[in-house]
N, CA and C atoms of all chains as a GROMACS GRO file, in nm:
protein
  546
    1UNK      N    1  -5.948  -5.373  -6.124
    1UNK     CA    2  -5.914  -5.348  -6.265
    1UNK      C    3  -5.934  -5.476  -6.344
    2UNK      N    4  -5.938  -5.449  -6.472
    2UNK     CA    5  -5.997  -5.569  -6.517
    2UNK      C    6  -5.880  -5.581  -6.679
    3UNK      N    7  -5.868  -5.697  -6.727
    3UNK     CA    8  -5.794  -5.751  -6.818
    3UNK      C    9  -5.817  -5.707  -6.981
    4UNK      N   10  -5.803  -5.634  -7.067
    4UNK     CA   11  -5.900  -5.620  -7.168
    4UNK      C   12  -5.773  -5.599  -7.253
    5UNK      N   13  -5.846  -5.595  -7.398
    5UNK     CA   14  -5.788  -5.596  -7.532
    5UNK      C   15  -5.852  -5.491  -7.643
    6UNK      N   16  -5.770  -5.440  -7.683
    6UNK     CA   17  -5.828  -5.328  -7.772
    6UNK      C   18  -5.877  -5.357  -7.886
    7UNK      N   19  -5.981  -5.338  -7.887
    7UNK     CA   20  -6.084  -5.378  -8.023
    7UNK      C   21  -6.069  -5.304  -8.108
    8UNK      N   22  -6.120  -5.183  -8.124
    8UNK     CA   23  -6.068  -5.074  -8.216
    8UNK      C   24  -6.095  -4.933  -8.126
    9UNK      N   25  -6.120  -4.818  -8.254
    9UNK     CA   26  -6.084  -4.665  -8.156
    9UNK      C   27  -6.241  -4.647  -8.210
   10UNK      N   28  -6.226  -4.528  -8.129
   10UNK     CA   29  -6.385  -4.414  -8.142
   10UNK      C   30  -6.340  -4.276  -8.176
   11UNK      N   31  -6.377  -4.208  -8.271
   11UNK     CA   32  -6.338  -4.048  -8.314
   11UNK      C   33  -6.523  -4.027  -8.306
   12UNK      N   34  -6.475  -3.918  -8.190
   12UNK     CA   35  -6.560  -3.806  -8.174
   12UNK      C   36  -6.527  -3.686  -8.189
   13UNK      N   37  -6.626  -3.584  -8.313
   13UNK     CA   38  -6.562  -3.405  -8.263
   13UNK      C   39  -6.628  -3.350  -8.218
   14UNK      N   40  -6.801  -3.441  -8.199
   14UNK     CA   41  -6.875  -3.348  -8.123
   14UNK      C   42  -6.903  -3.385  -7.981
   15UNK      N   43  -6.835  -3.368  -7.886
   15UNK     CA   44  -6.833  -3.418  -7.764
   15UNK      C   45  -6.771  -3.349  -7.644
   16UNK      N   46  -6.772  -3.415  -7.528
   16UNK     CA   47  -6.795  -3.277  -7.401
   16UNK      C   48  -6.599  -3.229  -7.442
   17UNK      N   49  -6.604  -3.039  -7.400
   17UNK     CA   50  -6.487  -3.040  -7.447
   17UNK      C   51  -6.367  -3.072  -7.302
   18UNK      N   52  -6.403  -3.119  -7.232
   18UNK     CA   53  -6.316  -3.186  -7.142
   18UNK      C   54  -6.256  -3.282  -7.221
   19UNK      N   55  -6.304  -3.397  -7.309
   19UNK     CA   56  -6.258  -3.528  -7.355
   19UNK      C   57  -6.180  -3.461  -7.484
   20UNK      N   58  -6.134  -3.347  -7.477
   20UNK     CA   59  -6.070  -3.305  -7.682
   20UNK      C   60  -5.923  -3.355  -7.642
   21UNK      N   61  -5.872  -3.371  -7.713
   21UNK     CA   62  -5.741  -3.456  -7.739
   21UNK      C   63  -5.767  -3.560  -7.651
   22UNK      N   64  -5.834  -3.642  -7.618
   22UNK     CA   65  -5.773  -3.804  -7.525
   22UNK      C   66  -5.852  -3.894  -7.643
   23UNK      N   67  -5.741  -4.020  -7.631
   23UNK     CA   68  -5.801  -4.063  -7.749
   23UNK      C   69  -5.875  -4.183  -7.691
   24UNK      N   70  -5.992  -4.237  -7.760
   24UNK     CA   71  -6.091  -4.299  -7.704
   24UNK      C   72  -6.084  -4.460  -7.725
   25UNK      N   73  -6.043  -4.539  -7.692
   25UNK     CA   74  -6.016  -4.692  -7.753
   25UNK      C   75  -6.156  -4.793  -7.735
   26UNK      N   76  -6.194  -4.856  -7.793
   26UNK     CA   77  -6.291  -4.993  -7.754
   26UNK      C   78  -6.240  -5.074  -7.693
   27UNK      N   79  -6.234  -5.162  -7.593
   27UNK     CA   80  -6.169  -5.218  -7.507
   27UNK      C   81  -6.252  -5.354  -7.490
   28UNK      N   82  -6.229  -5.479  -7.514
   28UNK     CA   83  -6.301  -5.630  -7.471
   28UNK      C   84  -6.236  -5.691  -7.350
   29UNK      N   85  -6.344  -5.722  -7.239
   29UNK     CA   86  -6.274  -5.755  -7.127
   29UNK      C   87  -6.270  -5.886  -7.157
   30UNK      N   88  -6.146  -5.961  -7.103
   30UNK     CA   89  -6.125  -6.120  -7.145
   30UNK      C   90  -6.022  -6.184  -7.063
   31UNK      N   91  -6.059  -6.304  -7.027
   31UNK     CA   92  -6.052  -6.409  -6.926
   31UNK      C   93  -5.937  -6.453  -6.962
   32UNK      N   94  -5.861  -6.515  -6.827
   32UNK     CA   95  -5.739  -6.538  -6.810
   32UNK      C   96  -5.627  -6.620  -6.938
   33UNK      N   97  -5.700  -6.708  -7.001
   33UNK     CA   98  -5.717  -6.763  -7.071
   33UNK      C   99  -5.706  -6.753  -7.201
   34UNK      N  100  -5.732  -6.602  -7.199
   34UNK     CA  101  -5.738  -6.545  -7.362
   34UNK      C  102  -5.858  -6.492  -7.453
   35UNK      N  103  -5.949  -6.601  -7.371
   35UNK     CA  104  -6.113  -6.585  -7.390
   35UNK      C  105  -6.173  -6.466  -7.408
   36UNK      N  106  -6.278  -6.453  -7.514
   36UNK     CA  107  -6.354  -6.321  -7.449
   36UNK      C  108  -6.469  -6.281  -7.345
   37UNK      N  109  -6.453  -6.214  -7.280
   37UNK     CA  110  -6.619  -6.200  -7.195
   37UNK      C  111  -6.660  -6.076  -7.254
   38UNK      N  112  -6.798  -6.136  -7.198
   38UNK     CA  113  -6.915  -6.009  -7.276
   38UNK      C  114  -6.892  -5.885  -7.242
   39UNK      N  115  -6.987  -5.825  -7.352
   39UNK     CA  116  -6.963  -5.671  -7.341
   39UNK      C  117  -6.802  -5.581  -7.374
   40UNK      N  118  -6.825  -5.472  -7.374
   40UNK     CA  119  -6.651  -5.394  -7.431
   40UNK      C  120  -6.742  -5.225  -7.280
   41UNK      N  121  -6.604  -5.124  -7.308
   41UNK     CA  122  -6.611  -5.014  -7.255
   41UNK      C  123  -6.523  -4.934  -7.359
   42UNK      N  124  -6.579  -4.829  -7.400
   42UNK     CA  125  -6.475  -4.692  -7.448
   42UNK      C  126  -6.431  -4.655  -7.326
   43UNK      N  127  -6.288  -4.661  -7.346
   43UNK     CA  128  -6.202  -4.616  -7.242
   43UNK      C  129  -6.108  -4.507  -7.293
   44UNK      N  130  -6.076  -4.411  -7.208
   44UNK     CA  131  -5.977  -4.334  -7.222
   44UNK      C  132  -5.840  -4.385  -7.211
   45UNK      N  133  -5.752  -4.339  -7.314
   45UNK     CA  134  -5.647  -4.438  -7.326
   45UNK      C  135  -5.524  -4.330  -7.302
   46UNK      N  136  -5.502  -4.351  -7.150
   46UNK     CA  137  -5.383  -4.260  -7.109
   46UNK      C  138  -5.191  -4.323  -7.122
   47UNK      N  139  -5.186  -4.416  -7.143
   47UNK     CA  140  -5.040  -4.461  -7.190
   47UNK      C  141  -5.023  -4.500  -7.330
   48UNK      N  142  -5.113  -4.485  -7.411
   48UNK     CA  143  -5.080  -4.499  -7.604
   48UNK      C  144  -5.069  -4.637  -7.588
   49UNK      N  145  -5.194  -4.699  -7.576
   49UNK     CA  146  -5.188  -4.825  -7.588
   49UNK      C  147  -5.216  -4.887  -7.752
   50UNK      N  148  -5.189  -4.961  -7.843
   50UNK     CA  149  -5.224  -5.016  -7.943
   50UNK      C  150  -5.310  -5.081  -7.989
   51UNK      N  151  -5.314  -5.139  -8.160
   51UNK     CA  152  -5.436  -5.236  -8.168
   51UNK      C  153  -5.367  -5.401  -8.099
   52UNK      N  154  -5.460  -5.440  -8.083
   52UNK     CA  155  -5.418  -5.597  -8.002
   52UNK      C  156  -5.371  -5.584  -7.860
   53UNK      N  157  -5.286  -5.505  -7.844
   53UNK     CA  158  -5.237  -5.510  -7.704
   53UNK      C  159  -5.355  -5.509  -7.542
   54UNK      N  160  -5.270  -5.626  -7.486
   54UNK     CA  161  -5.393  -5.604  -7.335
   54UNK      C  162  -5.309  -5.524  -7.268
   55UNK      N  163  -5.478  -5.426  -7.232
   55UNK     CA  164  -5.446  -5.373  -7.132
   55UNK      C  165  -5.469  -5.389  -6.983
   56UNK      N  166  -5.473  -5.263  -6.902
   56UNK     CA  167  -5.515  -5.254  -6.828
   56UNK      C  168  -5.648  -5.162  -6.782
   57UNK      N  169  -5.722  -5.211  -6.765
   57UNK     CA  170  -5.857  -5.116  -6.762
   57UNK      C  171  -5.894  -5.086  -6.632
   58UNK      N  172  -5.930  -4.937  -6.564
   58UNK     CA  173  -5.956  -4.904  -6.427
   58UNK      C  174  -6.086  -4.829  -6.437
   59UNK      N  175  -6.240  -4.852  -6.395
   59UNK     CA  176  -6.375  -4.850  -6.405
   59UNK      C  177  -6.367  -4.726  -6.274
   60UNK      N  178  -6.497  -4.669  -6.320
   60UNK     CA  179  -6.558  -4.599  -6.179
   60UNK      C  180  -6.474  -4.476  -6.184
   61UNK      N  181  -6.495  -4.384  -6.112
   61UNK     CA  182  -6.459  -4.267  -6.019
   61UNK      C  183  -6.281  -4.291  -6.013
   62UNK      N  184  -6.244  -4.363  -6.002
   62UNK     CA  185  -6.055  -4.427  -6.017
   62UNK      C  186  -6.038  -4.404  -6.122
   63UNK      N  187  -6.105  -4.372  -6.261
   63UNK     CA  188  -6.061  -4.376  -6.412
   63UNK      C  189  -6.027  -4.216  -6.399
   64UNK      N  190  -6.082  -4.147  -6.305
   64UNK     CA  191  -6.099  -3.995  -6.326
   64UNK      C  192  -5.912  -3.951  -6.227
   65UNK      N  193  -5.882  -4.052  -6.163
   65UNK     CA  194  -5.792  -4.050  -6.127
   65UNK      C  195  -5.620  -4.060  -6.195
   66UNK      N  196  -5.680  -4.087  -6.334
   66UNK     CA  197  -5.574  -4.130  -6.412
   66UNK      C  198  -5.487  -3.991  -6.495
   67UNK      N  199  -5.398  -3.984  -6.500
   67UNK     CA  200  -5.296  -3.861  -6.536
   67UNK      C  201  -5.410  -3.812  -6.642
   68UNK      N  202  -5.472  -3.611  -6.627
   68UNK     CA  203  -5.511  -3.581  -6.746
   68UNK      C  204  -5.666  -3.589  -6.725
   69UNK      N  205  -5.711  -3.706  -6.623
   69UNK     CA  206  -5.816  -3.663  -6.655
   69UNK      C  207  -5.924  -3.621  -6.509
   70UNK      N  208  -5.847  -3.563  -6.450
   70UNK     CA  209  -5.898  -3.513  -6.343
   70UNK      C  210  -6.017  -3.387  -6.414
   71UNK      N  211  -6.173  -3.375  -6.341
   71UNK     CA  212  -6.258  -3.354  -6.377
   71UNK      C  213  -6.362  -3.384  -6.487
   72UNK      N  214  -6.294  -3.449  -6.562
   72UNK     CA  215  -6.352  -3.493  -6.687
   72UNK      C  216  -6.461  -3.654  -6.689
   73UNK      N  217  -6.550  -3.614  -6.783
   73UNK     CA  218  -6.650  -3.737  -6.812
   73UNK      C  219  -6.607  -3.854  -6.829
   74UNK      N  220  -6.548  -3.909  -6.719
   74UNK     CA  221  -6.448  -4.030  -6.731
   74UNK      C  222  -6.505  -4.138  -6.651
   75UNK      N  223  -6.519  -4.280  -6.742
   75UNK     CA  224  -6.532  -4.384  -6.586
   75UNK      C  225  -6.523  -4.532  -6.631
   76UNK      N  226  -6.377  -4.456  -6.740
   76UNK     CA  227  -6.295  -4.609  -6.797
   76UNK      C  228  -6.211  -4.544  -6.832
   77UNK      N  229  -6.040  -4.603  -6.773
   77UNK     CA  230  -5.932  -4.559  -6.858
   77UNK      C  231  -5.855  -4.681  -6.843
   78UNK      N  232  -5.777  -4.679  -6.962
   78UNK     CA  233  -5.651  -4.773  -6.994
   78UNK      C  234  -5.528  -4.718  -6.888
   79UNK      N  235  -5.496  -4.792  -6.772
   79UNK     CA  236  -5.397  -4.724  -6.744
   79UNK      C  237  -5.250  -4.815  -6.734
   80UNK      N  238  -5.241  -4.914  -6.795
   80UNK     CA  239  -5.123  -4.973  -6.844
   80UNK      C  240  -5.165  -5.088  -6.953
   81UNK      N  241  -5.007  -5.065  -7.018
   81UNK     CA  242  -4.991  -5.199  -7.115
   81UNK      C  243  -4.961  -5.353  -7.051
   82UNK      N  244  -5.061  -5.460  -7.078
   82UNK     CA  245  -4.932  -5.552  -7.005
   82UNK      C  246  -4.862  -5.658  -7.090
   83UNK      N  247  -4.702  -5.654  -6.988
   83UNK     CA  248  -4.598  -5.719  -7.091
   83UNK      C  249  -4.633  -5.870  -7.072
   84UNK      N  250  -4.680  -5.946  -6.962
   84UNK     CA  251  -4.692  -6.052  -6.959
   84UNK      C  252  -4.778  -6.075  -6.816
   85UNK      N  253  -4.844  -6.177  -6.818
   85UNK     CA  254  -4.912  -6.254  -6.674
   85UNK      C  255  -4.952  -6.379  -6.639
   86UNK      N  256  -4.895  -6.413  -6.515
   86UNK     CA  257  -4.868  -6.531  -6.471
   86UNK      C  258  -4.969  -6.569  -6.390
   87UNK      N  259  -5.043  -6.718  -6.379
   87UNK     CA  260  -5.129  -6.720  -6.300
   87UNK      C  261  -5.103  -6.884  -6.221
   88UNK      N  262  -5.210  -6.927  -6.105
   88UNK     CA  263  -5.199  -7.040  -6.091
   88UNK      C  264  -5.327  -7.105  -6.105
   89UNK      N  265  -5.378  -7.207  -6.143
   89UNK     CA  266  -5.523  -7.206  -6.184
   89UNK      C  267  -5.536  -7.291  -6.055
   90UNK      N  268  -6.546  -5.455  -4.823
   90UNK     CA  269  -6.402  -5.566  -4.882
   90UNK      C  270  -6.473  -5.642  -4.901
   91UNK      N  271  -6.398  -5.729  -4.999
   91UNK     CA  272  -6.404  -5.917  -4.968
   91UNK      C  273  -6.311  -5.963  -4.943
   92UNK      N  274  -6.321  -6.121  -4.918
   92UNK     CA  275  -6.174  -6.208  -4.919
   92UNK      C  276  -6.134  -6.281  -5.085
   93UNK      N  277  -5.998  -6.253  -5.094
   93UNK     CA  278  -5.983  -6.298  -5.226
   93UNK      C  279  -5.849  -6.408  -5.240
   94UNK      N  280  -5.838  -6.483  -5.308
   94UNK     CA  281  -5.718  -6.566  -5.337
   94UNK      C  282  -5.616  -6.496  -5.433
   95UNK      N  283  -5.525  -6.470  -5.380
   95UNK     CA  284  -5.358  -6.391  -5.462
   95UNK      C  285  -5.363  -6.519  -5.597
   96UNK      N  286  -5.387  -6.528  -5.706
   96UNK     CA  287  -5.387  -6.632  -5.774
   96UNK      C  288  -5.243  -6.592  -5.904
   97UNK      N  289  -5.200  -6.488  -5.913
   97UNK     CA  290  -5.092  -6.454  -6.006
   97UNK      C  291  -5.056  -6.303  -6.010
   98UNK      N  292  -4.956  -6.255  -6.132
   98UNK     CA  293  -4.937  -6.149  -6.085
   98UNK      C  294  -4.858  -6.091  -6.249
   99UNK      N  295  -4.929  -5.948  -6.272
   99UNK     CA  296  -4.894  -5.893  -6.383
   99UNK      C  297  -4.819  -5.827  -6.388
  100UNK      N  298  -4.724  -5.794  -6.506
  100UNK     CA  299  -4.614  -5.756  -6.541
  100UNK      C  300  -4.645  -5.647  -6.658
  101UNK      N  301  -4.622  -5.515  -6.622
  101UNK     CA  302  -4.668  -5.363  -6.692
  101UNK      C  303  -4.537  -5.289  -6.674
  102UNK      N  304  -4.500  -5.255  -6.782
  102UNK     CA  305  -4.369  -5.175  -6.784
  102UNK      C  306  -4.437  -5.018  -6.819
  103UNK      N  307  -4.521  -4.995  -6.960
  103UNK     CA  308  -4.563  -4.880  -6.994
  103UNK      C  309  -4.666  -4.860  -6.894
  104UNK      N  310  -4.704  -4.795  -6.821
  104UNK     CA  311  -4.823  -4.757  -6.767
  104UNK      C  312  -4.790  -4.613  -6.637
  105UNK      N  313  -4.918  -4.582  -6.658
  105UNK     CA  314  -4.972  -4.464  -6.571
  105UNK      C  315  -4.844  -4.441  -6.498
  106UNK      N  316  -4.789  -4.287  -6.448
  106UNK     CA  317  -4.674  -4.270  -6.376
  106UNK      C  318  -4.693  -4.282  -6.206
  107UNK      N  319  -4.798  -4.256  -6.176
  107UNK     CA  320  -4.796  -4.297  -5.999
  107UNK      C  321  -4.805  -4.401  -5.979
  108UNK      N  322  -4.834  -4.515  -6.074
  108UNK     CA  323  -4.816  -4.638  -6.084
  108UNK      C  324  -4.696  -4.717  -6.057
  109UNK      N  325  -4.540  -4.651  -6.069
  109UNK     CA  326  -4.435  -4.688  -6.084
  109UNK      C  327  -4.419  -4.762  -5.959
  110UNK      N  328  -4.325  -4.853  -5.968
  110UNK     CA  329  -4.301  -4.887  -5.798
  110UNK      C  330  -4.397  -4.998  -5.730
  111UNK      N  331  -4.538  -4.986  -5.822
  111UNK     CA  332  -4.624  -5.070  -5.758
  111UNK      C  333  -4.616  -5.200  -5.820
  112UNK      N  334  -4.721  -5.287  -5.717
  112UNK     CA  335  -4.739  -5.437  -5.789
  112UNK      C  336  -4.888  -5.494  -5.823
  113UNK      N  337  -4.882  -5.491  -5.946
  113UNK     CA  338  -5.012  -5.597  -5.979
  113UNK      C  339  -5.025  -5.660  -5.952
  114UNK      N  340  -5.137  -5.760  -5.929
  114UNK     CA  341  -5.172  -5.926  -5.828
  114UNK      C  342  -5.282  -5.972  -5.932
  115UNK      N  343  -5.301  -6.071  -5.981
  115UNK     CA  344  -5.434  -6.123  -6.017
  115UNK      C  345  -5.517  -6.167  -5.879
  116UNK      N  346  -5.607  -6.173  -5.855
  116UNK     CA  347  -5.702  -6.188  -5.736
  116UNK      C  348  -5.838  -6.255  -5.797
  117UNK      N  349  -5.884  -6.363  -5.732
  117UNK     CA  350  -5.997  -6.443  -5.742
  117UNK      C  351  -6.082  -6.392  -5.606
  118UNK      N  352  -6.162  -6.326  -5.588
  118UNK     CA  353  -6.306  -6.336  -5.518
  118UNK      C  354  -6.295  -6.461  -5.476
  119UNK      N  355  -6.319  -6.457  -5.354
  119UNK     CA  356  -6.404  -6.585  -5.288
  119UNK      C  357  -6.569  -6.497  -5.195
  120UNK      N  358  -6.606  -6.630  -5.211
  120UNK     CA  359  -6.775  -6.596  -5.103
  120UNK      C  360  -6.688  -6.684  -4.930
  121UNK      N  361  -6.776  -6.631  -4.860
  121UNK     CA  362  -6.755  -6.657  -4.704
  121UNK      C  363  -6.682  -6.770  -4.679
  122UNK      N  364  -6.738  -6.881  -4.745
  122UNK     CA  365  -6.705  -7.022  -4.753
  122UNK      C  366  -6.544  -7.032  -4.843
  123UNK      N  367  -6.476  -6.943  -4.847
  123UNK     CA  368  -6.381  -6.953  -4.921
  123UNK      C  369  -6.403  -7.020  -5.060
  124UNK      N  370  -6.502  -7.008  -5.155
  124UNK     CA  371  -6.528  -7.078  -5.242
  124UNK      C  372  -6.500  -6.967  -5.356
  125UNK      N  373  -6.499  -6.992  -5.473
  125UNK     CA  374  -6.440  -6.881  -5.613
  125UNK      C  375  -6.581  -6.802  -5.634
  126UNK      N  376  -6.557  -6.647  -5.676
  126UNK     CA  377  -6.671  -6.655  -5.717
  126UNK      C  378  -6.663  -6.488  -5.809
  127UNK      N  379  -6.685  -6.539  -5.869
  127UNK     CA  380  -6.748  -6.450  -6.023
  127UNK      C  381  -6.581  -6.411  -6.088
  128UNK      N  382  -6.538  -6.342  -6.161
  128UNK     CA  383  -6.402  -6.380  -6.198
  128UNK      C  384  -6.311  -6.303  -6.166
  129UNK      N  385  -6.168  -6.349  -6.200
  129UNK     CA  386  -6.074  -6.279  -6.137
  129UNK      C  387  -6.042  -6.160  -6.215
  130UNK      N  388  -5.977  -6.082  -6.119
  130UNK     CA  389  -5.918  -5.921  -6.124
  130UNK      C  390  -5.806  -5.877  -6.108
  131UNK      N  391  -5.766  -5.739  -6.151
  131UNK     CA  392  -5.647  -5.718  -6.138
  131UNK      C  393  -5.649  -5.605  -5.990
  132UNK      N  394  -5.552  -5.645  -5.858
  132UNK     CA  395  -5.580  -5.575  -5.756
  132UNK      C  396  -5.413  -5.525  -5.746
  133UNK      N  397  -5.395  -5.389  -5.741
  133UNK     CA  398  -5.276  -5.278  -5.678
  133UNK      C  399  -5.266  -5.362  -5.499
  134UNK      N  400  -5.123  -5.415  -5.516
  134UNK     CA  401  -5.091  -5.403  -5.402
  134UNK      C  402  -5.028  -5.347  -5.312
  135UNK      N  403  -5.107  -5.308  -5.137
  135UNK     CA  404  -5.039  -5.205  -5.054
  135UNK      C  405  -5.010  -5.255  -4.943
  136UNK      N  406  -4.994  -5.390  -4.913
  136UNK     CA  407  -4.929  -5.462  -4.812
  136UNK      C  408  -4.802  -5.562  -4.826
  137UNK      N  409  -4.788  -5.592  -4.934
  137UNK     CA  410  -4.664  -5.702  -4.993
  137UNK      C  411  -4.760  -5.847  -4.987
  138UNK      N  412  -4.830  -5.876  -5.073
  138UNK     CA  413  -4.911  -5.967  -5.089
  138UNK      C  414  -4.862  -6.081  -5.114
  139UNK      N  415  -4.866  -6.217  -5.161
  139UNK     CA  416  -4.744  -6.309  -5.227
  139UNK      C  417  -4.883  -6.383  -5.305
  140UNK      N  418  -4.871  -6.491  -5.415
  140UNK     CA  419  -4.907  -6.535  -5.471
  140UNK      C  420  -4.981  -6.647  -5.379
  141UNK      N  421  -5.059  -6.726  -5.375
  141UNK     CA  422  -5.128  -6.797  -5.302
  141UNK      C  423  -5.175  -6.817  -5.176
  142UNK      N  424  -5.150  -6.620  -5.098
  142UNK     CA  425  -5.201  -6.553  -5.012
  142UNK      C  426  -5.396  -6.561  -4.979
  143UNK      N  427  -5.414  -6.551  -4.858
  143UNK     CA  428  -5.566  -6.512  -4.876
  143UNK      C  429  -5.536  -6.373  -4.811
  144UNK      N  430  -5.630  -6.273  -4.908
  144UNK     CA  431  -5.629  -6.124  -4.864
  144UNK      C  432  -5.786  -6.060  -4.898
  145UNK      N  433  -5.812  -5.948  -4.850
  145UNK     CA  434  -5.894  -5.871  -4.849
  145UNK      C  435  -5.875  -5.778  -4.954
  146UNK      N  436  -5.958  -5.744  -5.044
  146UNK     CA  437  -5.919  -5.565  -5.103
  146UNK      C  438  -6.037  -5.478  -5.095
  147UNK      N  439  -6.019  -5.388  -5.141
  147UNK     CA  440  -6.079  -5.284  -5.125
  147UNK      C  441  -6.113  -5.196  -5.230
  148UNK      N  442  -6.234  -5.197  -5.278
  148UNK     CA  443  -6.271  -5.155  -5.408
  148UNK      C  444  -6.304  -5.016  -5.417
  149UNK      N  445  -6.360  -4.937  -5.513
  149UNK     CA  446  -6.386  -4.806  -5.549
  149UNK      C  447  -6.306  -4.674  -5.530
  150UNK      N  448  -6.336  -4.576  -5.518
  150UNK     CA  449  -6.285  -4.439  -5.493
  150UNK      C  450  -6.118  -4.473  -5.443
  151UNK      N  451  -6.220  -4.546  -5.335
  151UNK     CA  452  -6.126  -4.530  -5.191
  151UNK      C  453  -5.975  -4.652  -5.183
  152UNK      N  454  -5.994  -4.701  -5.289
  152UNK     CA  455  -5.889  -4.812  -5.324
  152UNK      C  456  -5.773  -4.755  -5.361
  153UNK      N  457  -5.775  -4.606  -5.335
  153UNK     CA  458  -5.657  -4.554  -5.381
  153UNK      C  459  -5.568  -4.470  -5.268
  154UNK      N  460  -5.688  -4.446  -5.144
  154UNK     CA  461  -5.655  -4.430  -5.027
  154UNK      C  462  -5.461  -4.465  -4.972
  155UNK      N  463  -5.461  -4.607  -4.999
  155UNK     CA  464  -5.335  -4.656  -4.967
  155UNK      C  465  -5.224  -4.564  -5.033
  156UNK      N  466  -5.226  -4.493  -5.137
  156UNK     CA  467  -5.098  -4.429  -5.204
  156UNK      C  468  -5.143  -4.315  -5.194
  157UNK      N  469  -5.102  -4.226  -5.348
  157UNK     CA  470  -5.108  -4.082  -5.329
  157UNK      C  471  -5.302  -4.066  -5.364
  158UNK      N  472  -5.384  -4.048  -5.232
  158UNK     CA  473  -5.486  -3.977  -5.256
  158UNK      C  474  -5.561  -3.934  -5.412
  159UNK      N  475  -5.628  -3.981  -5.459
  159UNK     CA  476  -5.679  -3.939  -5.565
  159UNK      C  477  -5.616  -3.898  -5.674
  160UNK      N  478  -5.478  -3.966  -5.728
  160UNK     CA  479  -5.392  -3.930  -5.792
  160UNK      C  480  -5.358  -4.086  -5.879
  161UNK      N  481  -5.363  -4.192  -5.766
  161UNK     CA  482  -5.374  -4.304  -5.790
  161UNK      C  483  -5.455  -4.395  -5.888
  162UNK      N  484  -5.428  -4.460  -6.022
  162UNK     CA  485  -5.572  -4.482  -6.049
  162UNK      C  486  -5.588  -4.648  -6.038
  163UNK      N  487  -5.660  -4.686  -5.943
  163UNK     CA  488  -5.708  -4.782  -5.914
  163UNK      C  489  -5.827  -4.813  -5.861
  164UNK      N  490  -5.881  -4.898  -5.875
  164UNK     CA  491  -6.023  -4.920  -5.857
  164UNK      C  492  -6.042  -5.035  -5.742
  165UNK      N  493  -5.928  -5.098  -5.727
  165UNK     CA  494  -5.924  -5.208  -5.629
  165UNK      C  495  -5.826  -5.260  -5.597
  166UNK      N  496  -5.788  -5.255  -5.422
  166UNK     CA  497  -5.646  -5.272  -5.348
  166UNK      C  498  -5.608  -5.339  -5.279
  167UNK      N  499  -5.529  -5.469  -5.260
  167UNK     CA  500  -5.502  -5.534  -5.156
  167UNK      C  501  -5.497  -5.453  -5.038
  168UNK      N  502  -5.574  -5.442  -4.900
  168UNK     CA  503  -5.517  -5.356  -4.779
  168UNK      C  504  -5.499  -5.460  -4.663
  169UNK      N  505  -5.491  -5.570  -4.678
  169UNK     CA  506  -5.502  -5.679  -4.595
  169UNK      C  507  -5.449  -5.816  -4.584
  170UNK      N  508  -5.356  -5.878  -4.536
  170UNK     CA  509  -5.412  -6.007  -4.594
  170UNK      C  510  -5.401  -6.127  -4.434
  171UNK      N  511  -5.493  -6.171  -4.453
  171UNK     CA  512  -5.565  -6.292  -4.348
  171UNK      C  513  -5.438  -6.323  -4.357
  172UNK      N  514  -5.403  -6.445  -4.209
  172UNK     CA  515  -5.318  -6.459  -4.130
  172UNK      C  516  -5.310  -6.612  -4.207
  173UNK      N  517  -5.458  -6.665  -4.231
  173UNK     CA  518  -5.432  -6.831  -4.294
  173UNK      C  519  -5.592  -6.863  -4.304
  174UNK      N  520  -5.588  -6.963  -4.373
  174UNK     CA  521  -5.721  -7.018  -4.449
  174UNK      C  522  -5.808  -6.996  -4.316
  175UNK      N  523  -5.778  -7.062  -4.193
  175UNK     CA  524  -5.762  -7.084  -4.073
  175UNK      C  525  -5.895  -6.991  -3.966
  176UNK      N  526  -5.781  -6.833  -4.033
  176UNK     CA  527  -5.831  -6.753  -3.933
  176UNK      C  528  -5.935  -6.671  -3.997
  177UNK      N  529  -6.043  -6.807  -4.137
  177UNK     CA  530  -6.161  -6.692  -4.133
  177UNK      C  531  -6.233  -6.785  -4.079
  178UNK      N  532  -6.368  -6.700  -3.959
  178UNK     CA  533  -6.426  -6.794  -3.863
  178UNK      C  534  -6.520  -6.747  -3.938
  179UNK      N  535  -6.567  -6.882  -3.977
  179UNK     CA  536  -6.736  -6.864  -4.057
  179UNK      C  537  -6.819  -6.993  -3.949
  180UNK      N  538  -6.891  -6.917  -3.884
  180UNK     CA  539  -6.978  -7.077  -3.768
  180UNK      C  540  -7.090  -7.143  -3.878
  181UNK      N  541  -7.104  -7.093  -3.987
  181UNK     CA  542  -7.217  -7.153  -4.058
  181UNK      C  543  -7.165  -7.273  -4.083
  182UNK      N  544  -7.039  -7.297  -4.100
  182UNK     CA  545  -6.996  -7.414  -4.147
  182UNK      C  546  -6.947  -7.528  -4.110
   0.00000   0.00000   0.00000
């Protein structure tokens, strides 16, 4: 899983109807540090995560694993907020 | 797998419900040589890992194996962790 921050949202109405009500967030993955790294993912955002807040982001075939979205066109979800993280460099 | 360094550890109160109970780890990749390599991650732990551990995880599908079967959402799992810096035998070196 990887470290990310919510950039902004995505509204789609024309899209597969598996994805209708989940709401879609932009997500920037970013280094321990605070930093940003390249690239973002639309992720499915299964705990009502906010603007600014890091999350938690889970890639691949495991995103489809996340409450809700079993079968669905999934292969990024937010699956926690985090309150804080400690590291040792 | 790879081998990775336990380097810290995250703190998630709101998140996913089969999640509860578990522990986040930050994890650094290492290559053979125990050296860092490409950046660190967030790895679900299923052995009781500790912070400046060397461990193994286990990425994709199957990283979820350790808990409830495909219910789990994780992408990558501590299932291991080496005994000591010690006991990885690399003869290249």
């Amino acid at each position: 899983m990887i470290i990310g921050r919510i950039l902004g949202t995505v509204v789609s109405t024309q899209k597969d109807e598996r994805l209708l009500g989940k709401k879609l967030l932009i997500v920037k993955p970013i280094n321990l540090d605070g930093t940003d790294q390249s690239g973002y993912v639309v992720a499915v955002d299964t705990v009502g995560a906010g603007y600014h807040e890091r999350v938690i982001v889970v890639g691949g075939s495991s995103a489809r694993m996340a409450e809700g979205n079993k079968d669905c066109p999934v292969d990024s979800a937010i699956i926690g907020v985090i309150d804080s993280f400690e590291f040792i460099s | 797998m790879q081998i990775a360094r336990v380097i810290g550890t995250v703190v998630s109160t709101v998140k996913n419900e089969s999640l509860h109970g578990r522990k986040f780890l930050l994890v650094q990749t290492l290559n053979a040589d125990l050296k860092a390599k490409g950046s660190p991650m967030i790895a679900l732990d299923s052995v009781g890992a500790g912070v400046g551990e060397l461990v193994f995880w286990c990425r994709g599908k199957e990283a979820s194996f350790p808990f409830k079967r495909d219910q789990t959402p994780t992408d990558c799992t501590i299932v291991g962790i080496i005994d000591s810096d010690s006991h990885v035998f690399n003869p290249s070196n």
